[in-house]
C-alpha positions as CSV (number, residue, x, y, z in Angstrom):
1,X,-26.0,88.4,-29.5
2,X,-22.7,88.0,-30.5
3,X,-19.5,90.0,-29.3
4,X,-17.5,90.8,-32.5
5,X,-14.8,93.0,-30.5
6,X,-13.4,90.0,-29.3
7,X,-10.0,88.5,-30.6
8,X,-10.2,86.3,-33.8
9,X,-9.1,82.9,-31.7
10,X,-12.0,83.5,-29.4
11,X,-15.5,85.0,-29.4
12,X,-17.8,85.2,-26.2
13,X,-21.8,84.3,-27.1
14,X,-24.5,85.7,-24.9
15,X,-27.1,83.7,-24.3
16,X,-30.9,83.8,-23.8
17,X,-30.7,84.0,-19.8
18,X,-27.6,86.0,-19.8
19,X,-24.7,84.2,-19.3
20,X,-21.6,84.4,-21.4
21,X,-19.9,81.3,-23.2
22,X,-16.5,81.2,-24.8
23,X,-17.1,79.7,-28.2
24,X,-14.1,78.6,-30.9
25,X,-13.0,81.2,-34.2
26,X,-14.5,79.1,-37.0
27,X,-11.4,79.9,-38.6
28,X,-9.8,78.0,-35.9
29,X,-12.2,75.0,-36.1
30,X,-11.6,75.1,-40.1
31,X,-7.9,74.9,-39.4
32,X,-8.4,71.5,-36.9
33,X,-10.9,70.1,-39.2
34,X,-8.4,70.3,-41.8
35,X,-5.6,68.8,-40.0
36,X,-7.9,66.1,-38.8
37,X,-8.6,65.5,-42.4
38,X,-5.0,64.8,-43.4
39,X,-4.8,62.4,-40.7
40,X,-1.8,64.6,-39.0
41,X,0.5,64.8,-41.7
42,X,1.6,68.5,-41.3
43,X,3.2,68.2,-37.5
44,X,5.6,65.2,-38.3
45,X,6.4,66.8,-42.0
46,X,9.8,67.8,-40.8
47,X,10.3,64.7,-39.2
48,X,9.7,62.8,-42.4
49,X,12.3,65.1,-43.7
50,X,14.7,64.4,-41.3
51,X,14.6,61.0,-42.5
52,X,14.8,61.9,-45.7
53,X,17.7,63.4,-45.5
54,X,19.5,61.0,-43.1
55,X,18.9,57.8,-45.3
56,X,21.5,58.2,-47.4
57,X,23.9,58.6,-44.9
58,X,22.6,55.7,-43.2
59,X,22.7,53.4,-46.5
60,X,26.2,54.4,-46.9
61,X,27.8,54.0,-44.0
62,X,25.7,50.7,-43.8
63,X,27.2,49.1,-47.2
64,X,30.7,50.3,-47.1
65,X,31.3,50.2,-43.1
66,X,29.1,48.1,-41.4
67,X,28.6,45.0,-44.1
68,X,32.5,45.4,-44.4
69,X,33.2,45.3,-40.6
70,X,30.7,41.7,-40.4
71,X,32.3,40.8,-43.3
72,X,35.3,40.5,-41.6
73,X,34.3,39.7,-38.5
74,X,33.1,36.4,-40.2
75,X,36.2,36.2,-41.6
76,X,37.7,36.2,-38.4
77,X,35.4,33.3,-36.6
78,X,35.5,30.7,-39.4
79,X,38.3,28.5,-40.6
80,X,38.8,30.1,-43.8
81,X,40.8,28.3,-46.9
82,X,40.6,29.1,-50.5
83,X,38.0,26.5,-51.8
84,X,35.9,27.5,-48.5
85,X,36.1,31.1,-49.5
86,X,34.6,30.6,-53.2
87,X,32.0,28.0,-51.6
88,X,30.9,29.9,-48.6
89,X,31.0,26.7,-45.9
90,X,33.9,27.6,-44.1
91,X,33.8,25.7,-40.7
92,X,33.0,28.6,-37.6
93,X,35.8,27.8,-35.3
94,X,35.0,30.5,-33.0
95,X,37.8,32.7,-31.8
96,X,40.9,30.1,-32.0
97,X,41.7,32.7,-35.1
98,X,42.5,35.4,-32.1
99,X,44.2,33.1,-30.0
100,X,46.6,31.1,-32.8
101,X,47.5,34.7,-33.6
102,X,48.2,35.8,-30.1
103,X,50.3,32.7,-29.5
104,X,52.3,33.0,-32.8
105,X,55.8,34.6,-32.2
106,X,55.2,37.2,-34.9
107,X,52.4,38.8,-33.0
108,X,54.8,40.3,-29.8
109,X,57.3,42.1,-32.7
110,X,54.7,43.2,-34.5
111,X,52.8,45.0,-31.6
112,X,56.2,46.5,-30.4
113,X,57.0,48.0,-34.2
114,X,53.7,49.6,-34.6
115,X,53.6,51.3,-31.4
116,X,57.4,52.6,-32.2
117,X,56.0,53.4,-35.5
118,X,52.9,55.3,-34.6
119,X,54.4,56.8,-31.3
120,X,57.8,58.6,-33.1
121,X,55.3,59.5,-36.5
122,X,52.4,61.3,-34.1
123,X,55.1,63.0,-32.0
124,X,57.6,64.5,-34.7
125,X,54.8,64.8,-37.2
126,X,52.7,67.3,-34.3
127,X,56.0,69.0,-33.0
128,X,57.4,70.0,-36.8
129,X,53.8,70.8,-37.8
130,X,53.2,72.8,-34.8
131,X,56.6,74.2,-35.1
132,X,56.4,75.5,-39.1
133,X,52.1,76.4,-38.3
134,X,53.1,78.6,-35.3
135,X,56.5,80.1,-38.1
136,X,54.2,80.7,-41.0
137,X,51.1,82.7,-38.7
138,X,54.4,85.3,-39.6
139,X,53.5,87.3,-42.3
140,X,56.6,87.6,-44.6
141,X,57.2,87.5,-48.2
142,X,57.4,84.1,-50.5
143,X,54.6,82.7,-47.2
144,X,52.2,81.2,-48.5
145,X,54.5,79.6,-51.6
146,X,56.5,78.2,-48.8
147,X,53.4,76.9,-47.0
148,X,52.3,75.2,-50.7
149,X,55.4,73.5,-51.4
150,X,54.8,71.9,-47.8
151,X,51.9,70.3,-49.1
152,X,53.3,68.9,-51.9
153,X,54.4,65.0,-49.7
154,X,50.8,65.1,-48.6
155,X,49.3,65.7,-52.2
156,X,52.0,62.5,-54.4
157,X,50.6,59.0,-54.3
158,X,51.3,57.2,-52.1
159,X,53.4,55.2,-54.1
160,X,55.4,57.4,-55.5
161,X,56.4,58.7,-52.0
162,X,57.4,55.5,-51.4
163,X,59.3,54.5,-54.1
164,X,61.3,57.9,-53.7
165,X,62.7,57.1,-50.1
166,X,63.5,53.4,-51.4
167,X,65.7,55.0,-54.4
168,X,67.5,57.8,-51.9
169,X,67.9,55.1,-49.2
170,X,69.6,52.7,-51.4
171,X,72.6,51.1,-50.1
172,X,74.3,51.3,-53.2
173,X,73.4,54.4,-55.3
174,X,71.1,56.7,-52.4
175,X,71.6,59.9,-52.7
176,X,71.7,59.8,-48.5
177,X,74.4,57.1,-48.7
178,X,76.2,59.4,-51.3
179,X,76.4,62.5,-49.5
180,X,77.5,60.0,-46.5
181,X,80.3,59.2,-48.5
182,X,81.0,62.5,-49.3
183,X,81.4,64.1,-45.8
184,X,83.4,60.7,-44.5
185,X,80.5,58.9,-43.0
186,X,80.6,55.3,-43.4
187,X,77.4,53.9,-45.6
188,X,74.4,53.1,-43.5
189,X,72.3,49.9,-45.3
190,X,68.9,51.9,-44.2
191,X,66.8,49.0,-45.8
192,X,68.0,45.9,-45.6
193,X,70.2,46.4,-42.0
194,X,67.5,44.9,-39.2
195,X,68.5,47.9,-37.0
196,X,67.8,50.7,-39.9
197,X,64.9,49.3,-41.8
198,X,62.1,50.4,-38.8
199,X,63.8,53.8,-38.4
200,X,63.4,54.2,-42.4
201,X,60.0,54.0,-42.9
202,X,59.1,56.1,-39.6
203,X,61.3,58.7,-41.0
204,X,59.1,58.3,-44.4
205,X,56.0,58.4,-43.0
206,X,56.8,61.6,-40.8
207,X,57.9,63.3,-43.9
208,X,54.4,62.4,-45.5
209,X,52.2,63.1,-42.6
210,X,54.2,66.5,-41.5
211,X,51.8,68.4,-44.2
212,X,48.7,67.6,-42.6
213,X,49.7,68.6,-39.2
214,X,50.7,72.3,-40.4
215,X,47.5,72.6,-42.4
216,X,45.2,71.5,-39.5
217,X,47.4,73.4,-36.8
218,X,47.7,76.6,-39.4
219,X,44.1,77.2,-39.3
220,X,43.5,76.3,-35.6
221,X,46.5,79.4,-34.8
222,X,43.8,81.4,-36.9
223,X,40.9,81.5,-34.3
224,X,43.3,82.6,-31.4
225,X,42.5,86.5,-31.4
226,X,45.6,88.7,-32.3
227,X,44.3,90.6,-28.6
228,X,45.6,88.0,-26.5
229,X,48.9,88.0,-27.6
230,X,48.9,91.9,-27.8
231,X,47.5,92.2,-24.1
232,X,50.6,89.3,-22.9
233,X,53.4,91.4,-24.7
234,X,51.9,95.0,-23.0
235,X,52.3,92.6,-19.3
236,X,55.7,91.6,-20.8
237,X,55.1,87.7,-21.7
238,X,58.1,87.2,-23.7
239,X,57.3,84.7,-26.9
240,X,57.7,81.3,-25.3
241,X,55.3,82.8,-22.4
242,X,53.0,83.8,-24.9
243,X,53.1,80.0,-26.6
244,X,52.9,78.3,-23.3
245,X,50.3,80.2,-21.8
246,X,48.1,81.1,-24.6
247,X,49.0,79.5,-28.0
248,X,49.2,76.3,-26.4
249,X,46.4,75.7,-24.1
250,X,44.0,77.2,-26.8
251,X,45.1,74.6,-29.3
252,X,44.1,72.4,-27.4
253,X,41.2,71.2,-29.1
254,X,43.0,70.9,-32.3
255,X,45.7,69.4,-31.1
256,X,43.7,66.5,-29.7
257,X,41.6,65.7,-33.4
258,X,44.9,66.0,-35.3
259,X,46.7,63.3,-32.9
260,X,43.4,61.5,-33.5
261,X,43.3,61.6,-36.9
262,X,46.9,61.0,-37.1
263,X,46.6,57.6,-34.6
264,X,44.0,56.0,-36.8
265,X,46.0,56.7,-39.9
266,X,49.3,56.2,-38.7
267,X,48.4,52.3,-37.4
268,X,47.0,51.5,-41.0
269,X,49.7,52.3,-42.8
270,X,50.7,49.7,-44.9
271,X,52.0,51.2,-48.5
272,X,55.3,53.0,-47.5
273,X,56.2,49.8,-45.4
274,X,55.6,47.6,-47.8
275,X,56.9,49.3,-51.0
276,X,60.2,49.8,-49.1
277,X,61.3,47.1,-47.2
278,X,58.0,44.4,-46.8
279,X,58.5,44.1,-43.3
280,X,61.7,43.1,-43.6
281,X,64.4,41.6,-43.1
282,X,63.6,39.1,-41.0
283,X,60.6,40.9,-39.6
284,X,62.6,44.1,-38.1
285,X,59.9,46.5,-39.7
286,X,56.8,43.8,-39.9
287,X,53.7,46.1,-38.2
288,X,50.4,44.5,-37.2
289,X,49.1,46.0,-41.3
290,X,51.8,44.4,-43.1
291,X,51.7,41.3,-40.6
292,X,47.7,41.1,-41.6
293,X,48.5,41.6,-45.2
294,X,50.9,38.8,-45.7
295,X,48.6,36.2,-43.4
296,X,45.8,36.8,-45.9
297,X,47.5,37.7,-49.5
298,X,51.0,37.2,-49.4
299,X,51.7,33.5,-49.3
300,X,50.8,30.7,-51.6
301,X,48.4,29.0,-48.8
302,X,46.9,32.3,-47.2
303,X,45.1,31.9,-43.7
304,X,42.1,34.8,-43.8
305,X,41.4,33.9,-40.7
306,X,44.0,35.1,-39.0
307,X,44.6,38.0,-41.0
308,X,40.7,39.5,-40.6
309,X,42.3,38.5,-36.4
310,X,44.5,40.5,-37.0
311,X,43.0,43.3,-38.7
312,X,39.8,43.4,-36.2
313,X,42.3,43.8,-33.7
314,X,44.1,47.2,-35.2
315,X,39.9,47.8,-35.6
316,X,39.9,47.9,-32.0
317,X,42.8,49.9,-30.8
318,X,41.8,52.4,-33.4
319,X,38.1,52.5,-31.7
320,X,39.4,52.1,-27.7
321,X,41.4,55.5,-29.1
322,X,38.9,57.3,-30.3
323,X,36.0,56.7,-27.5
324,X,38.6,57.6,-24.9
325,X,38.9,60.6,-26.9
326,X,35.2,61.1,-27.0
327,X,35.3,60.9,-23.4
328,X,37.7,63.6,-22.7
329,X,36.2,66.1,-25.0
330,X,32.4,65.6,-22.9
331,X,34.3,66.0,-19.8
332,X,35.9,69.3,-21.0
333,X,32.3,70.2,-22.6
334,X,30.9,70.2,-19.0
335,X,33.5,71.2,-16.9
């Protein structure tokens, strides 16, 4: 006799002699016979379309960063000349690329430049951001055209950034020399004096990276709650309290991906270098980029073996960089 007040899952069968069995819904055993039947398909669906969605990624990161990384990596192993590149049998000469480039007394100026360069670009490029982000959470009339036209060195070319420092850094007809001139300041040869020509295209390059830096540090001031700062001024935190003690520590974690960001830019940087002085003269602005780019292109017998050295080396400051900062952001995760 069968018990139909039982559950759907589960019905309990009485048998001849009295005793009562459990026995399975058949709309249960339809359900397993079905999945059976499909050989298992419908558990590891989402799985499939996990990996659906994740090959493309995959793909791309695999044919332009990973195939591009060996690439040069190859380059970087194997005596490389310009018959050898066309042919493909370039002799593998292990890593006397690394250590002619280490030995040649380029490499030691080069180093020193780039960190000058990257070290005075992050700093003045994250204290003038912070500075005009923390002046523009003000709401005030003409704001938000003035935060625009801040924008605009991040948003020309490149190029045409470039070209615009060399013309108003001219020792002869600059607009800096001329106003120089005008308040009785001797002329300063900004890019062809070896003591100016660094100092030039850091001062470009903080003018073009400035933009990001307010952007990023804009919207991180955004998520601080308006609370905080209304609770310090009723204890009678005066503003530089208030930025010390709240603004700053908060922005923290925006502070630390901008200077990120801002590293593995800033040691790439070849165009604004390049376009205004080429390293020159006599090396005084030369930077491990530029220093790659003229060991592989800019001479009439190239040696692409020591510029891929080169370049996998900037590869691996930029990566020691960011896994420390990988490192520190876990360690504030669990703390």
């Amino acid at each position: 006799m069968n018990d139909t007040a039982q559950p759907p899952e589960q019905r309990t069968v009485r048998g001849r002699d009295g005793a009562v069995t459990a026995a399975p819904s058949p709309g249960r055993d339809r359900t397993a016979r079905d999945r059976t039947a499909r050989g298992g398909r419908g558990p590891r669906s989402p799985q499939w379309a996990a990996w659906g969605f994740l090959t493309p990624v995959v793909v791309y990161l695999g044919v332009f960063y990973a195939y591009p990384l060996y690439r040069n990596l190859d380059l970087s192993l194997r005596d490389y000349t310009v018959r050898s590149f066309v042919d493909g049998d370039a002799p593998f000469t292990g890593f006397a690329n690394y250590r002619a480039v280490l030995d040649d007394p380029t490499f030691r100026p080069a180093l020193e430049h780039t960190v000058l360069f990257t070290a005075a670009s992050l700093l003045l490029q994250y204290g003038i951001g912070l500075a005009l982000a923390v002046f523009f959470t003000r709401h005030f009339r003409l704001s938000a055209t003035l935060r625009a036209l801040f924008l605009v060195p991040w948003l020309l070319p490149l190029i045409v950034s470039a070209s615009t420092w060399s013309w108003m850094l001219n020792s002869d007809s600059g607009v800096v020399n001329s106003v120089l001139h005008w308040v009785g300041i001797s002329p300063v040869n900004w890019l062809t004096s070896p003591s100016w020509s660094l100092v030039s295209v850091t001062v470009a390059n903080i003018w073009i990276g400035i933009p990001f830096n307010l952007v990023v540090l804009h919207s991180g001031l955004q998520g601080i709650p308006d609370s905080l700062y209304e609770a310090a001024a009723l204890d009678g935190a005066n503003p530089w309290q208030r930025f010390r003690h709240i603004t700053f520590p908060l922005l923290r974690p925006v502070s630390a991906i901008t200077l990120l960001l801002g590293l593995v830019y800033t040691l790439k940087v070849f165009d604004i270098i390049w376009i205004m002085t080429r390293g020159g003269p006599v090396d005084s602005s030369t930077t491990l980029a530029t220093w790659s780019y003229r060991l592989g292109f800019g001479s009439l017998l190239p040696a692409f073996g020591h510029g891929a050295a080169v370049g996998n080396l900037l590869v691996l400051i930029a990566l020691v960089f960011g896994l420390v900062y990988i490192r520190v952001q876990r360690k504030q995760a669990n703390a």
